[in-house]
Backbone as a chain_set.jsonl record, in Angstrom:
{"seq": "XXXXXXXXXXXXXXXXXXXXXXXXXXXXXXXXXXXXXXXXXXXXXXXXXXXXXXXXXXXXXXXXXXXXXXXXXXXXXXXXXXXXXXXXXXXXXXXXXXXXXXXXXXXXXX", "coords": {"N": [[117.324, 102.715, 93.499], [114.222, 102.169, 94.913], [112.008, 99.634, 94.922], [110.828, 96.715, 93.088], [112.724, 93.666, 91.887], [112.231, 91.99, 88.423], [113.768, 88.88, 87.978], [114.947, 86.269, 85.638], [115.141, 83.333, 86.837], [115.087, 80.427, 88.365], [115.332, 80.49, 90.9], [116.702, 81.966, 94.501], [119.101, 82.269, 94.928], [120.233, 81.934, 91.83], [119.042, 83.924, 90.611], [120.075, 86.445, 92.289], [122.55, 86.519, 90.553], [121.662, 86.704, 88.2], [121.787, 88.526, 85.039], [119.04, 89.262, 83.129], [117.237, 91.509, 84.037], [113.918, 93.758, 84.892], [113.112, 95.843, 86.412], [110.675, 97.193, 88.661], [109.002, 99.914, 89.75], [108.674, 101.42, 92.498], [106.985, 103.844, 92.513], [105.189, 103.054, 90.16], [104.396, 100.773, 91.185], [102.846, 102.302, 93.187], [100.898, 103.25, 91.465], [98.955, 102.183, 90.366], [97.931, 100.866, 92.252], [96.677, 103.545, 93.385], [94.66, 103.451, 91.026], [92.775, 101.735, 90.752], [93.115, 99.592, 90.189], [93.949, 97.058, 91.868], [92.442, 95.011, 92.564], [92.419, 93.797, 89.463], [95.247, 93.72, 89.109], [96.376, 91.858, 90.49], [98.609, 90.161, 90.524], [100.594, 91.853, 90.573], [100.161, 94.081, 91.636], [99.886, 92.948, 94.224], [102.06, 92.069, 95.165], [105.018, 91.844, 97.792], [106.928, 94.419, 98.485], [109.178, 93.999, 99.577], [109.608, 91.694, 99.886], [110.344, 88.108, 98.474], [109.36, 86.597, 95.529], [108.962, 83.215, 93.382], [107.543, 82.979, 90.395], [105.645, 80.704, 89.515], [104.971, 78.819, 86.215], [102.252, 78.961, 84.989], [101.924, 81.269, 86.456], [103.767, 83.143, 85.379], [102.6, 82.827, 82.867], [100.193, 84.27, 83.062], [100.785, 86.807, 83.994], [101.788, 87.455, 81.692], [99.796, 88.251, 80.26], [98.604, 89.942, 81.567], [100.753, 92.769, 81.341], [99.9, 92.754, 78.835], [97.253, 93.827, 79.191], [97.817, 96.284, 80.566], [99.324, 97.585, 78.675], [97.773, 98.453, 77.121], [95.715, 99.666, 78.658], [97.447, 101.982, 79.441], [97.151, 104.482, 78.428], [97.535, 107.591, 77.979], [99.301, 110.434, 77.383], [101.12, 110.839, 79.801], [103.577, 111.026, 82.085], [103.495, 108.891, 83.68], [102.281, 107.028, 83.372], [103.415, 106.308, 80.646], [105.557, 105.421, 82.235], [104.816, 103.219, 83.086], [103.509, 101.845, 80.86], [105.997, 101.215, 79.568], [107.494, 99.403, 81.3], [105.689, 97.3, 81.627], [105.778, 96.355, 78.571], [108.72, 95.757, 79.403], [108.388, 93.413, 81.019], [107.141, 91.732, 79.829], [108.416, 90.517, 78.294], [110.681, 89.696, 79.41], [109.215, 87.781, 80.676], [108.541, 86.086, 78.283], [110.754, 85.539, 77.223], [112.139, 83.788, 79.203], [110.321, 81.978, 79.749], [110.827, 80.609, 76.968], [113.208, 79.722, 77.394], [113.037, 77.394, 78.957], [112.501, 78.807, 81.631], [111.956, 80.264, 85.297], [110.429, 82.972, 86.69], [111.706, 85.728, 89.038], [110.316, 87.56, 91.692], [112.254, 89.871, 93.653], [112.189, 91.885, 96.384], [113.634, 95.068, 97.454]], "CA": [[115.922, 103.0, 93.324], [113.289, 101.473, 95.95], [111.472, 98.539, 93.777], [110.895, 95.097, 92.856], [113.374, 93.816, 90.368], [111.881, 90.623, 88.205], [114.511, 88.311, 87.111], [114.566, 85.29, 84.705], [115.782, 82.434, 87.655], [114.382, 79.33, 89.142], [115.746, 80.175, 92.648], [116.934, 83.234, 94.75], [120.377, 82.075, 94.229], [120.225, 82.216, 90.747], [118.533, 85.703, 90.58], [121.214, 87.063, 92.413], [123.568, 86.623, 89.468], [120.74, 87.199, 86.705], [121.414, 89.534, 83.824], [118.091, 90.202, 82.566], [116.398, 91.981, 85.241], [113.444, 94.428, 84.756], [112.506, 96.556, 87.36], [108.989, 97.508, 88.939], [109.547, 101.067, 90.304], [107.983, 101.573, 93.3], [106.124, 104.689, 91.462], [104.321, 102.334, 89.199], [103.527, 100.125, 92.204], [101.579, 102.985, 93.978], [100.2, 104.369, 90.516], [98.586, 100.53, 89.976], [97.288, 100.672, 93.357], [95.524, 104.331, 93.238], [93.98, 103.878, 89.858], [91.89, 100.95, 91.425], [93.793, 98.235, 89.327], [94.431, 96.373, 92.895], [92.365, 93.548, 91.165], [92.638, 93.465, 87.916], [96.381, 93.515, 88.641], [96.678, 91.574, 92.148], [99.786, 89.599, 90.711], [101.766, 92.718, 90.701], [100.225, 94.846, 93.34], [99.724, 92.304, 95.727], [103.566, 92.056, 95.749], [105.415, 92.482, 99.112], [108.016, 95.243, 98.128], [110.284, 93.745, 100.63], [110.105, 89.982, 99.57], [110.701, 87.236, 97.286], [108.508, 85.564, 95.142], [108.694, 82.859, 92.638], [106.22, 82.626, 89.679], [105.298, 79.685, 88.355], [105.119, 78.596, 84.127], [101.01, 79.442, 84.805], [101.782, 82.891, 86.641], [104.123, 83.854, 83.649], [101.686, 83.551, 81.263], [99.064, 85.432, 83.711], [101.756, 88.074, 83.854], [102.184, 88.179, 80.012], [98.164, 89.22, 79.993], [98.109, 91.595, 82.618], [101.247, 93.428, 80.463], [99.343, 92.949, 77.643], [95.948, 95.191, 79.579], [98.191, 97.169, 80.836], [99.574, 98.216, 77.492], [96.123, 98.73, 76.311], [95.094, 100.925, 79.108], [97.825, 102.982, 79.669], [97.248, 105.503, 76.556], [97.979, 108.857, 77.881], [100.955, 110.541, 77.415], [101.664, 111.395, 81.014], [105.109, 110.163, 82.724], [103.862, 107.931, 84.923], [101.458, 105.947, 82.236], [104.68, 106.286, 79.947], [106.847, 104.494, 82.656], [103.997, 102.04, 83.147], [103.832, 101.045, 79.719], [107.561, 100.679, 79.417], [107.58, 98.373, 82.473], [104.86, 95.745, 81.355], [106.479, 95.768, 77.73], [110.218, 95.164, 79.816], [108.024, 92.35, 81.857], [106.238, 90.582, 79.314], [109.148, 90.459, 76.757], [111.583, 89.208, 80.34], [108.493, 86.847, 80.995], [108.218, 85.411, 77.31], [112.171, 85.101, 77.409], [111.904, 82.859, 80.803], [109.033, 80.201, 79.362], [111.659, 80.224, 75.987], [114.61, 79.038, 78.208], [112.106, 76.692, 79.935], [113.311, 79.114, 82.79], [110.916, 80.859, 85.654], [110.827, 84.21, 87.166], [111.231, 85.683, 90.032], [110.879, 89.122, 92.018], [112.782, 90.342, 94.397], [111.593, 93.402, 96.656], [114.617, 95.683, 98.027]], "C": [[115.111, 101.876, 93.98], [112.39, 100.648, 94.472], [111.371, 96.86, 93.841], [111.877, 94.868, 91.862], [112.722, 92.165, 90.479], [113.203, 90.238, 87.404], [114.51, 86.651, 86.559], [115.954, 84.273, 85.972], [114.54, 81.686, 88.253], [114.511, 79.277, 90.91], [116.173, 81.305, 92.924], [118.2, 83.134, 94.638], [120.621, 82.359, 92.793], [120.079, 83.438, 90.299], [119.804, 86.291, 90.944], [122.713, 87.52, 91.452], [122.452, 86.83, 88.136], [120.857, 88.408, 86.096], [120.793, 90.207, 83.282], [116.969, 90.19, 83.582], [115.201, 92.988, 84.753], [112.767, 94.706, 86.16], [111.671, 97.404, 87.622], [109.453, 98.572, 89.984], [108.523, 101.227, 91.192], [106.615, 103.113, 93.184], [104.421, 104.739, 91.091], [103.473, 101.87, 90.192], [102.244, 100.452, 92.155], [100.696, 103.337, 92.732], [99.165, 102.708, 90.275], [97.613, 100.507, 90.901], [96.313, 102.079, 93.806], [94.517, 104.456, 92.511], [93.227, 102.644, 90.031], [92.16, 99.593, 90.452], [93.972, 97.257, 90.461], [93.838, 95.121, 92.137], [92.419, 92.968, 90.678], [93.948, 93.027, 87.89], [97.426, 92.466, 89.566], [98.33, 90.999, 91.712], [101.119, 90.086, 90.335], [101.585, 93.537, 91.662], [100.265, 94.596, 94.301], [101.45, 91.805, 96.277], [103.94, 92.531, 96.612], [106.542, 93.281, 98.444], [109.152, 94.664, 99.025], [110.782, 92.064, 100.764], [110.275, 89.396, 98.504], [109.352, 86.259, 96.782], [108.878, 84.757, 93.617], [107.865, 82.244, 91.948], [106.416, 81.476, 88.866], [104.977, 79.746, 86.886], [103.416, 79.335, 84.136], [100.654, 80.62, 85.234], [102.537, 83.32, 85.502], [103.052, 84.106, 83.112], [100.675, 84.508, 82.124], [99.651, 86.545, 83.825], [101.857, 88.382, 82.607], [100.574, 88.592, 80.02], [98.538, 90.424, 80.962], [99.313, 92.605, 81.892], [100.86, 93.824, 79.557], [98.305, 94.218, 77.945], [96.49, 96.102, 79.809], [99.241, 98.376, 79.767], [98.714, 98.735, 76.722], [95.503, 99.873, 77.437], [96.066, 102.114, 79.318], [98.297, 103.855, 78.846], [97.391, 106.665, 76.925], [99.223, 108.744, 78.371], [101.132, 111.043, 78.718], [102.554, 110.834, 81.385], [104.454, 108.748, 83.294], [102.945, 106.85, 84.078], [102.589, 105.36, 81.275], [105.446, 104.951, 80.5], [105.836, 103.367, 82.704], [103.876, 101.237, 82.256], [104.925, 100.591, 79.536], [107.853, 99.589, 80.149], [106.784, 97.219, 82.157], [105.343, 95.5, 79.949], [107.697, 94.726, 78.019], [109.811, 93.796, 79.801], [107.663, 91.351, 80.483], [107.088, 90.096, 78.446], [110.046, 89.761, 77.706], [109.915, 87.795, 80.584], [108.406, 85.476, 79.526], [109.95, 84.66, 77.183], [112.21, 83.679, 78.343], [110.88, 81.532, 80.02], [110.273, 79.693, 78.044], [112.905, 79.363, 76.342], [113.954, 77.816, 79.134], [113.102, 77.144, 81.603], [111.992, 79.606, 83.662], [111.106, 82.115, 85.778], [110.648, 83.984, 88.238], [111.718, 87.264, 90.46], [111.283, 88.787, 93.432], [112.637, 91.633, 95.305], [113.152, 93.499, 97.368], [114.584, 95.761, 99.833]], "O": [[115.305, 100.715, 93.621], [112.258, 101.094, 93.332], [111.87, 96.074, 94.647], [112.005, 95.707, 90.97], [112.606, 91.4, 91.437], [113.685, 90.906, 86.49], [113.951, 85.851, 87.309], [117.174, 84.436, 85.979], [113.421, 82.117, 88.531], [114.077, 78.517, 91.776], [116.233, 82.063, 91.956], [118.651, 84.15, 94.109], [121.438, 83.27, 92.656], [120.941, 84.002, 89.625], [120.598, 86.633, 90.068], [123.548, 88.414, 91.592], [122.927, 87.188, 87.058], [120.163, 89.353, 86.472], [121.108, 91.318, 82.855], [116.137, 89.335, 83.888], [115.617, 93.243, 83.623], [112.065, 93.939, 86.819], [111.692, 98.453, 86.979], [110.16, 98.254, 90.941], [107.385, 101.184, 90.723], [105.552, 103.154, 93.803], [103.394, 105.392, 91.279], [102.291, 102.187, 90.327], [101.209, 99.942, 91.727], [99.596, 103.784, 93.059], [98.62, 103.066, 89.23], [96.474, 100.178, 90.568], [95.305, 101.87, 94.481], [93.563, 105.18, 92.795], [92.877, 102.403, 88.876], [91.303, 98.766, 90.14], [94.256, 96.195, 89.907], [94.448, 94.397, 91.349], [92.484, 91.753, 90.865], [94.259, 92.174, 87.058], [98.641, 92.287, 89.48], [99.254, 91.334, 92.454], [102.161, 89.526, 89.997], [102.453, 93.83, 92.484], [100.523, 95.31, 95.27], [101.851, 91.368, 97.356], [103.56, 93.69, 96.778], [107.193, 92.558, 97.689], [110.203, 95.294, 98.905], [111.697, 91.467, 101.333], [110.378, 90.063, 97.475], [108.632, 85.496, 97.427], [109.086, 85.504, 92.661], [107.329, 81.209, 92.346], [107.111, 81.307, 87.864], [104.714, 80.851, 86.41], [103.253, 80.247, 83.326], [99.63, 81.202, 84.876], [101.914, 83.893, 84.607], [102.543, 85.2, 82.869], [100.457, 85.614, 81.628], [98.881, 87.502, 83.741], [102.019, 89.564, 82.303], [100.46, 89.721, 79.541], [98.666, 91.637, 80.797], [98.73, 93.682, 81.768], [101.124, 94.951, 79.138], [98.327, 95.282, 77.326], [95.943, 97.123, 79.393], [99.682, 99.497, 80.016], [98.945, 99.419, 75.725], [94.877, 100.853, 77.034], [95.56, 103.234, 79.375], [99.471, 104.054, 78.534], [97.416, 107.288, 75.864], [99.912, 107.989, 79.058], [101.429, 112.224, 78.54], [102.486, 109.678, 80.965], [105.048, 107.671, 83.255], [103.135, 105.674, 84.389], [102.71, 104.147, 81.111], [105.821, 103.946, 79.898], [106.306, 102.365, 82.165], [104.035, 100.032, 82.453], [104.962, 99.384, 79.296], [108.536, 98.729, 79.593], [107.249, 96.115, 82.443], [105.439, 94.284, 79.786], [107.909, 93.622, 77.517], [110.341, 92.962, 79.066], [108.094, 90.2, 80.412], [106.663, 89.2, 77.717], [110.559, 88.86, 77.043], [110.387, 86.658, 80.542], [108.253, 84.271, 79.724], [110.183, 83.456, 77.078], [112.332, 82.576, 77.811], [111.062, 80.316, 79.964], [110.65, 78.522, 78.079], [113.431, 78.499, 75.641], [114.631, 77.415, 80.08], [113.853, 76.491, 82.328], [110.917, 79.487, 83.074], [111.955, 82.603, 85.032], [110.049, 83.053, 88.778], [112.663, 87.956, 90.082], [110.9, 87.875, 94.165], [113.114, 92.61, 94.728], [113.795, 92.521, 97.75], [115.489, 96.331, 100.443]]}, "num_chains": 1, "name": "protein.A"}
């Protein structure tokens, strides 16, 4: 499945063997990026699907908010709000994990 996967590593070495992965479905991406969230959400839409990035201890936590809004706005039951919510719960609960391990994140585009 075409995507970002975020995983709890300090380096792209590390990632590569990381366990707890949650993955940003390319789906969601576009559904983030029609519903005029570009924005509000830049430090998930502005992701290159095709590269690497690692977030710093002060993007975590800016990632655990934007999970948080994005659990708060996405209230209808339609699939693709559904998977959206499911995905910033995965993130913010793989992001809160990562600061607990004094570990970072990092995504990965396919």
């Amino acid at each position: 499945m075409v995507g970002i996967d975020f995983c709890i590593a300090d380096n792209k070495k590390e990632a590569a063997f990381s366990t707890k992965c949650v993955k940003f479905e390319e789906r969601v991406h576009d559904y983030l990026l029609t519903r005029e969230f570009r924005n509000s959400f830049e430090l998930l839409t502005g992701l290159d699907q095709y590269g690497d990035k690692l977030f710093s201890v002060q993007e975590i936590n800016q990632l655990i908010k934007v999970c948080e809004a994005l659990q708060t706005i996405c209230r209808q039951p339609t699939e693709i709000d559904l998977k959206t919510k499911t995905f910033a719960e995965a993130l913010k609960g793989l992001c809160l994990e990562a600061l607990k391990l004094n570990k970072l994140v990092f995504a990965s585009g396919d």
